[in-house]
TORDREN-602066 format. One record per residue (C-alpha): x, y, z; residue number from 1; residue in three letters. Coordinates in Angstrom, 2 decimals. Example, Ala and Ser with C-alpha at 12.3 -4.5 7.8 and 13.67 -1.06 7.14 Angstrom:
2
((12.30; -4.50; 7.80); 1; "Ala")
((13.67; -1.06; 7.14); 2; "Ser")
This chain:
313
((57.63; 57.81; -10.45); 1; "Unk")
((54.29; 59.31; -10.08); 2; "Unk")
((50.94; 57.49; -11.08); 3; "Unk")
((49.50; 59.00; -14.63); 4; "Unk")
((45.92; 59.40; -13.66); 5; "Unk")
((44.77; 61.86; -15.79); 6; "Unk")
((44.66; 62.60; -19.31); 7; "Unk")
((46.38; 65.96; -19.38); 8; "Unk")
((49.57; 64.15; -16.96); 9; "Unk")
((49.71; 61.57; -19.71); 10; "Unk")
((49.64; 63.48; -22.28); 11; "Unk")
((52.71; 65.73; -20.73); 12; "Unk")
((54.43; 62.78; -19.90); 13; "Unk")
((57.79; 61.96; -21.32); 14; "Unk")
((58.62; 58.97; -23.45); 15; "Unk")
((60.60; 57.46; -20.10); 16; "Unk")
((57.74; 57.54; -17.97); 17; "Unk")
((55.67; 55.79; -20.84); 18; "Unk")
((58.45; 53.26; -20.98); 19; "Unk")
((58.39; 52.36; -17.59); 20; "Unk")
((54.69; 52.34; -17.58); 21; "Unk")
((54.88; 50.00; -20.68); 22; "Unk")
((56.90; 47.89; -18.70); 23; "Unk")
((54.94; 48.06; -15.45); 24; "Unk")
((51.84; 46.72; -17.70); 25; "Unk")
((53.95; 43.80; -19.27); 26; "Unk")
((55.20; 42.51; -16.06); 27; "Unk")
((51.36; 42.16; -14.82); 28; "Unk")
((49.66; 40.64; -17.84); 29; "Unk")
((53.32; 37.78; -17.45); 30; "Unk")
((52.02; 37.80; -13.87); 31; "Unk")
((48.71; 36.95; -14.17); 32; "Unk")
((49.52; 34.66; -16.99); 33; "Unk")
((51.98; 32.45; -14.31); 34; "Unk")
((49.35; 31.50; -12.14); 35; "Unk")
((49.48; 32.58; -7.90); 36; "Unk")
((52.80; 33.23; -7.32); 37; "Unk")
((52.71; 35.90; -10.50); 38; "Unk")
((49.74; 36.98; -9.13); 39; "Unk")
((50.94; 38.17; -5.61); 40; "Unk")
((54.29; 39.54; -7.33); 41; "Unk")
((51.92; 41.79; -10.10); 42; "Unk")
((50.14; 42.85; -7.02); 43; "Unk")
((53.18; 43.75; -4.91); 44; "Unk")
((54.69; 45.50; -7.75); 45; "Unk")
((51.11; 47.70; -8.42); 46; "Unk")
((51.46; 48.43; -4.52); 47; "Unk")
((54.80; 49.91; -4.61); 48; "Unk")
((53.96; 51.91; -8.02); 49; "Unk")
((50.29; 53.12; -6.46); 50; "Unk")
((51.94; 54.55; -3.16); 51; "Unk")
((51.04; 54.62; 0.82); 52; "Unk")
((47.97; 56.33; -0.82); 53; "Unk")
((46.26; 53.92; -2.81); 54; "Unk")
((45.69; 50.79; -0.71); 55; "Unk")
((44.51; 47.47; -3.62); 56; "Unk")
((41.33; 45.86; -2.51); 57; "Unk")
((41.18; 42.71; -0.29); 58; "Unk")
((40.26; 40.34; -3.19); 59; "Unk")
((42.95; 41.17; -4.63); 60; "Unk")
((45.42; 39.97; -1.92); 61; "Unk")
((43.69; 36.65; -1.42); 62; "Unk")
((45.40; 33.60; -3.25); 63; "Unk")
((44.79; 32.57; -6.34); 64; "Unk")
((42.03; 29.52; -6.71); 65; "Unk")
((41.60; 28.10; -9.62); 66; "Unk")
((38.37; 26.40; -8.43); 67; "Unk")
((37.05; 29.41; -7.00); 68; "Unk")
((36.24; 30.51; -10.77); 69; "Unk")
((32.31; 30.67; -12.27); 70; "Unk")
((31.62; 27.05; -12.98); 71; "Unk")
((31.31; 26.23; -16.99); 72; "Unk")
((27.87; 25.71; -18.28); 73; "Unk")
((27.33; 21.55; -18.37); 74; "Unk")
((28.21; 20.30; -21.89); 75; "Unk")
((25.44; 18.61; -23.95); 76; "Unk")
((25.44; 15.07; -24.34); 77; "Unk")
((25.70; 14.63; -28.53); 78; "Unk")
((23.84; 12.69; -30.60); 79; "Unk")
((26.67; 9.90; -31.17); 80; "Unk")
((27.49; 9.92; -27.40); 81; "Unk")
((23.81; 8.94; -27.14); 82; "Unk")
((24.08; 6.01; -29.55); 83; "Unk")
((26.63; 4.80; -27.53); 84; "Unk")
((25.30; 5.11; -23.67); 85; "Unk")
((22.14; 3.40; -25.51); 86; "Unk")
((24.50; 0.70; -26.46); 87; "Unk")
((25.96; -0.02; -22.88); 88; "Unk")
((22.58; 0.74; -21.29); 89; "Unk")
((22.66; -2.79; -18.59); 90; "Unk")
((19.52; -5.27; -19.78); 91; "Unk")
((16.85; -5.66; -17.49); 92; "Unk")
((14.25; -8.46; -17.91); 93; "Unk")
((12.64; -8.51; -14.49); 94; "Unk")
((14.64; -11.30; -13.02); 95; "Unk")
((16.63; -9.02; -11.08); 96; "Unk")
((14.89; -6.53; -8.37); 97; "Unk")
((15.00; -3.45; -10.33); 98; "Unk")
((16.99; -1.92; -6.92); 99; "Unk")
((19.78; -3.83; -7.73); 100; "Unk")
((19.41; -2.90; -11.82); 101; "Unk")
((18.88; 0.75; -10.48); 102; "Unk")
((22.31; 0.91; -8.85); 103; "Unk")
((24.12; -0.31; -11.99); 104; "Unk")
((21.91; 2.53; -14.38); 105; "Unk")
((23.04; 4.89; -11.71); 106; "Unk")
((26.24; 3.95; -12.19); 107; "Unk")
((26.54; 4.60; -16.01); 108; "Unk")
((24.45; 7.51; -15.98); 109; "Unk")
((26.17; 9.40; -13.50); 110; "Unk")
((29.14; 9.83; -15.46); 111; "Unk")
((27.41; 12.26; -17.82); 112; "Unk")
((25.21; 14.92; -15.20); 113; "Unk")
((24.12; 17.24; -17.96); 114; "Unk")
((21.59; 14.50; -18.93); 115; "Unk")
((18.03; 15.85; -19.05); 116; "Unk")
((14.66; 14.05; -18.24); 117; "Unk")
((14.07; 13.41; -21.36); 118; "Unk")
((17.03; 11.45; -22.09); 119; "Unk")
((17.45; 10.05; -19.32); 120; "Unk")
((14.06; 8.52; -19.93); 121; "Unk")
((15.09; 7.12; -23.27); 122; "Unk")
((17.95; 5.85; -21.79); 123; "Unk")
((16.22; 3.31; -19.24); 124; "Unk")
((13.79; 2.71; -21.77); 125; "Unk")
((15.99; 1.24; -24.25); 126; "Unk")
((17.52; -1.35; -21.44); 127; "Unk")
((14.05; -2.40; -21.20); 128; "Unk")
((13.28; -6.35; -22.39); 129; "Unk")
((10.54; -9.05; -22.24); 130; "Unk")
((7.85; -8.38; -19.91); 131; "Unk")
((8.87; -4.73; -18.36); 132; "Unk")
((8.87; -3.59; -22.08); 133; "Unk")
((5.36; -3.70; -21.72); 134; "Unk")
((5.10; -1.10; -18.84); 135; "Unk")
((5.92; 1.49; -21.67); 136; "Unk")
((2.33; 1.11; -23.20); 137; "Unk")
((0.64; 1.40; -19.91); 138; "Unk")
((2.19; 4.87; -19.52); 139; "Unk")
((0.07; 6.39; -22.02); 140; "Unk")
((0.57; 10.06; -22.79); 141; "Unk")
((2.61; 10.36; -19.41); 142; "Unk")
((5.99; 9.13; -20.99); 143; "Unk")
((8.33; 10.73; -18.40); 144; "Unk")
((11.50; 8.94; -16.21); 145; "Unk")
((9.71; 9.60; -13.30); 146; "Unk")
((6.56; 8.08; -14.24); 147; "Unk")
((8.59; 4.84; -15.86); 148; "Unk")
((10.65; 4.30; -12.95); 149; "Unk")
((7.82; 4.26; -10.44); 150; "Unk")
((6.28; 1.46; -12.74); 151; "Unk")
((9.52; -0.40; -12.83); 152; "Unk")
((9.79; -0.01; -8.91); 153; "Unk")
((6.29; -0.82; -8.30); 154; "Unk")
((6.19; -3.96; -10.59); 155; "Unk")
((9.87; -5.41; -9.80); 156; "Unk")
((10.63; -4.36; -6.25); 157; "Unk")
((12.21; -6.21; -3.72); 158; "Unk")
((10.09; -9.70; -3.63); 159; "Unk")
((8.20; -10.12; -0.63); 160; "Unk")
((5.48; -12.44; 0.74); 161; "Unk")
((3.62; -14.16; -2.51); 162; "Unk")
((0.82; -14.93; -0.44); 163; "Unk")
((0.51; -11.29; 0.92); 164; "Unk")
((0.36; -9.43; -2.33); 165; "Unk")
((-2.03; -12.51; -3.48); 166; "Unk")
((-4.32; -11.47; -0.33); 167; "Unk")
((-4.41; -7.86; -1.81); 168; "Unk")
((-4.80; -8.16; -5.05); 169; "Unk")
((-8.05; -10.54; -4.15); 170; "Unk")
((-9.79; -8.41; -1.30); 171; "Unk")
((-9.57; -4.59; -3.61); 172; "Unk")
((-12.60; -2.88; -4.23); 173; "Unk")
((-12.60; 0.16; -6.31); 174; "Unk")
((-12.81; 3.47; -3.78); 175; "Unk")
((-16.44; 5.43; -4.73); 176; "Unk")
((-14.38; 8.38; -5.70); 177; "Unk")
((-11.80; 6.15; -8.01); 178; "Unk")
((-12.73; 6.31; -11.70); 179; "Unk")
((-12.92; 3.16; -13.97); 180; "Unk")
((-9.39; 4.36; -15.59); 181; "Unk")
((-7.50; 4.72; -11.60); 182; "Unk")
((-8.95; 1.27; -10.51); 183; "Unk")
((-7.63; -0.36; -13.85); 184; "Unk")
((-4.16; 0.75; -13.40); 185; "Unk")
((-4.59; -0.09; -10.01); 186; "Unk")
((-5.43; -3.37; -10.58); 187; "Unk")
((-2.63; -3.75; -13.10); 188; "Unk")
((0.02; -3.03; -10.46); 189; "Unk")
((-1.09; -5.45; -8.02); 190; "Unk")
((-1.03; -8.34; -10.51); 191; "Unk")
((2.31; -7.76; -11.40); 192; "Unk")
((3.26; -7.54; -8.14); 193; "Unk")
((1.44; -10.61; -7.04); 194; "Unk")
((2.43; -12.70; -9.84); 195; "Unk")
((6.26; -11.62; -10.70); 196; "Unk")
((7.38; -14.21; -12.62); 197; "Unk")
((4.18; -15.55; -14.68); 198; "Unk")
((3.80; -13.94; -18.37); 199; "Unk")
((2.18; -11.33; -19.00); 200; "Unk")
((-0.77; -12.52; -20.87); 201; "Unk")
((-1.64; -14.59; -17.92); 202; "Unk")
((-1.05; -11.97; -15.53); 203; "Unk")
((-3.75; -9.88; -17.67); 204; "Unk")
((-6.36; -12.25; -17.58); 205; "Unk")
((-5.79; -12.78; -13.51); 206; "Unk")
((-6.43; -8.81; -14.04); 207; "Unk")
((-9.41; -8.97; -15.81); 208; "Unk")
((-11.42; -10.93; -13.52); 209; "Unk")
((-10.54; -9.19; -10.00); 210; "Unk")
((-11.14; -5.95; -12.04); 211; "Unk")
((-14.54; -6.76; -12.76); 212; "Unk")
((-15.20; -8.44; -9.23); 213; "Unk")
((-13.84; -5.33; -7.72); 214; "Unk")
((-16.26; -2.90; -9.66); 215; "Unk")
((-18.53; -0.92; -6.98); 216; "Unk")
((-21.50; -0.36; -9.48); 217; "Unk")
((-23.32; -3.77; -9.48); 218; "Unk")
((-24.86; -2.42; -12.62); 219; "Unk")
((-21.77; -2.40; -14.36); 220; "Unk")
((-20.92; -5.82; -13.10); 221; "Unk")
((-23.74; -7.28; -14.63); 222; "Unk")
((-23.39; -5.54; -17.83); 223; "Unk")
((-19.57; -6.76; -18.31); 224; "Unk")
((-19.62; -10.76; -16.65); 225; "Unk")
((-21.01; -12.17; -19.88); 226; "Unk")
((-18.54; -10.38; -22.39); 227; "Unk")
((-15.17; -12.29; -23.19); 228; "Unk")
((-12.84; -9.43; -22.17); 229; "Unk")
((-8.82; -10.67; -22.75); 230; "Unk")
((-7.06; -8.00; -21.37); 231; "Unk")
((-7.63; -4.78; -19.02); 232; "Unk")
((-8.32; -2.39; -21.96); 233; "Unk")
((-11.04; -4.28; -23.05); 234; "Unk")
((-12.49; -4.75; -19.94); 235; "Unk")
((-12.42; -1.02; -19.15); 236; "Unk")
((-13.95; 0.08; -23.06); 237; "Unk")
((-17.28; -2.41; -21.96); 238; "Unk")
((-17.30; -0.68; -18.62); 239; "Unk")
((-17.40; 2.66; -20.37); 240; "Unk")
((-20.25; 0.73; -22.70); 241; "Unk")
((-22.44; -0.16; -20.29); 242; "Unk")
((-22.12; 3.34; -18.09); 243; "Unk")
((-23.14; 5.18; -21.02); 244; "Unk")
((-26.18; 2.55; -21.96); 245; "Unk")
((-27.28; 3.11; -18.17); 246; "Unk")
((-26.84; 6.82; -18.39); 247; "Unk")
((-28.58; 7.09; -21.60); 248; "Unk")
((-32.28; 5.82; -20.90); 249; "Unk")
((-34.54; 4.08; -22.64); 250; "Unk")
((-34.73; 6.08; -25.79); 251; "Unk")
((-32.14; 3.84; -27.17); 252; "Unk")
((-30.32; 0.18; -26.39); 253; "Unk")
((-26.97; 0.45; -26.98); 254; "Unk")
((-25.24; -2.86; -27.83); 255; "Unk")
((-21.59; -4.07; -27.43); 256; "Unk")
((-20.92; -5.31; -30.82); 257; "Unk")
((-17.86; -8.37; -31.19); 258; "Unk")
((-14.99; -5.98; -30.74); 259; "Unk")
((-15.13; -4.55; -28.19); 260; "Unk")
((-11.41; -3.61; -28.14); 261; "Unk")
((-12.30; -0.89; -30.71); 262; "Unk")
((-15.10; 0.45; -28.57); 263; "Unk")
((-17.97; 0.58; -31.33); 264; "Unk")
((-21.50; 0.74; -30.61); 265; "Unk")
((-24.29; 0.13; -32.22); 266; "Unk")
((-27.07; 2.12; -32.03); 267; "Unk")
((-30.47; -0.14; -32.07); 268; "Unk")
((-33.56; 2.01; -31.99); 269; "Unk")
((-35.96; 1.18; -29.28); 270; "Unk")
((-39.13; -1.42; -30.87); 271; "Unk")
((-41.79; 0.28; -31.49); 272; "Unk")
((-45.30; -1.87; -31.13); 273; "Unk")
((-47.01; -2.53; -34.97); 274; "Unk")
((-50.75; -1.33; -35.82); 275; "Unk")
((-53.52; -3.51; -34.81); 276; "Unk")
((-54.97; -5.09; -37.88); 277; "Unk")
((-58.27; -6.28; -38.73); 278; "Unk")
((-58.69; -9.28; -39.59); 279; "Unk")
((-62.00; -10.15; -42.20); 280; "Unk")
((-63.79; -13.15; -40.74); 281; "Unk")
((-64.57; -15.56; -43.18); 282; "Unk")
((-67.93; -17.24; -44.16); 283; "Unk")
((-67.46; -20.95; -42.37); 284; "Unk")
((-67.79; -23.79; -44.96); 285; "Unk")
((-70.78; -26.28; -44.37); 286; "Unk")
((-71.17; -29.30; -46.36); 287; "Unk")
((-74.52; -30.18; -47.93); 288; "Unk")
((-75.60; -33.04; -50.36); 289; "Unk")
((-73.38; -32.29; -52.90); 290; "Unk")
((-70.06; -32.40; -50.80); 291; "Unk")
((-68.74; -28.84; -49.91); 292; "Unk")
((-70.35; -25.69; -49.95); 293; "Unk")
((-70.28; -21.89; -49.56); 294; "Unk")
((-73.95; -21.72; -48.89); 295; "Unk")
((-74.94; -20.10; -45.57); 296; "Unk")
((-76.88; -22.67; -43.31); 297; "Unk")
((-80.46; -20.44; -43.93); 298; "Unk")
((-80.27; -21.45; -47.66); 299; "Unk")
((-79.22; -24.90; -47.27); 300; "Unk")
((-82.65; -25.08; -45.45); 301; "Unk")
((-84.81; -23.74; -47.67); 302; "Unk")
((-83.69; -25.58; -50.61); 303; "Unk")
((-84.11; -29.01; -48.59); 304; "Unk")
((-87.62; -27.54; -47.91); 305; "Unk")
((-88.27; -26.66; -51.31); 306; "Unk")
((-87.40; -30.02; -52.39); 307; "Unk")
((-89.69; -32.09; -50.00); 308; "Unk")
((-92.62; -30.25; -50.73); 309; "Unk")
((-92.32; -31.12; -54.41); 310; "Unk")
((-92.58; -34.37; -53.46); 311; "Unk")
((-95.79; -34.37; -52.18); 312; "Unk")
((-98.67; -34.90; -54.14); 313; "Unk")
């Protein structure tokens, strides 16, 4: 039977060739459906219908892989499935390394690949108890996995030598080119790391003090040893205090007022000296005969005078 390529030979085709074309078509689409085997038989059977002439294409003769297909897009994690990886999220309260808590979130959370960043960071966040909780406020606006797990890592590594991390944590200095904010986080991470299994509260005020004794600005040491500074943020808002009163000049004092936590100043204008007044000197008293008197001494003479000479005869 001859292959209907055109139009016109279809459309002076009889009903038998139609039929058998019908048929032809039927056989492939069961073919295909069947998997490789159909496949190579639908093939054979379109190479003995399309003649010596028309030769199929090499993909087409290759066998049949179902994993060779385009992979599916990665499905999205659901809300619920969320709720529930949240649930079975491993605790970790820092007295574990974090390596060996790693390896166990790794675990869970590679079961489910299409996680994002974003999740993923909510995710280890939510395991999160006690004392590493508190790394989620020192992130700030930077609230990415990335940024959380370096903190973890950094602050619950693998122990190693107390006194060695006690050694560096004592001899930093802040770099000239390090800004108050830099030197205060790093500062933070070498208490931690110095003093793993203290609270945190105590680890913040061994963080206060080798903050301040590691300033480079002796001006801004000064300025910040006398205030009562509990914790690192409090210690860096006074720093900022005292730069800008140094940077400021004398037209104005400005003044840390008792919370310094909230960062207010107080803006005391500079004393300005008062007029120079004149004072009225006063007559002095003297006393005469009659007990005390306003007189001035010249009078008190003459009237003595006057008296004696009345006297005489």
């Amino acid at each position: 039977m001859e292959v209907l390529d055109q139009p016109e030979q279809a459309a002076q085709a009889g009903p038998a060739d139609i039929n058998a074309l019908l048929q032809e078509l039927a056989a492939l689409r069961a073919a295909m459906q069947a998997g490789g085997a159909g496949q190579h038989a639908a093939v054979g059977a379109a190479v003995q219908h399309a003649g010596p002439a028309q030769q199929p294409p090499a993909a087409a003769l290759a066998p049949f892989n179902p994993l060779a297909q385009a992979p599916l897009a990665p499905r999205v994690v659901s809300a619920s499935e969320m709720l529930t990886l949240r649930k079975a999220v491993p605790r970790f309260d820092g007295k574990i390394s974090y390596e060996a808590y790693r390896a166990s979130f790794d675990d869970l959370v590679g079961l489910y690949p299409s996680l994002n960043e974003d999740q993923r960071f909510q995710l280890l966040s939510s395991g999160l108890q006690g004392a590493p909780q508190s790394l989620l406020e020192d992130l700030g606006a930077n609230r990415t996995f990335a940024a959380l797990d370096e903190a973890l890592r950094l602050s619950y590594s693998k122990p190693v030598h107390a006194w060695t991390e006690m050694n560096n944590l004592t001899t930093m200095k802040q770099d000239l080119s390090e800004s108050l904010e830099e030197w205060s986080t790093r500062v933070s991470r070498a208490a931690r790391r110095a003093y793993p299994s203290m609270p945190l509260a105590s680890v913040e005020e061994f963080a206060v003090q080798y903050f301040i004794i590691g300033l480079n600005s002796s001006q801004i040491k000064n300025g910040v040893s006398g205030l009562s500074c509990r914790t690192l943020q409090e210690a860096l808002n006074a720093c900022r205090l005292v730069r800008s009163r140094l940077t400021s000049g004398p037209a104005a004092k400005k003044v840390c007022t008792a919370s310094v936590a909230e960062a207010t100043v107080e803006v005391v204008p500079a004393p300005v000296a008062p007029a120079r007044q004149r004072l009225r000197r006063r007559r002095p008293r003297q006393l005469g005969r009659r007990g005390r008197t306003n007189w001035p001494l010249s009078a008190v003479r003459l009237s003595r005078w006057s008296r004696r000479s009345a006297r005489r005869p």
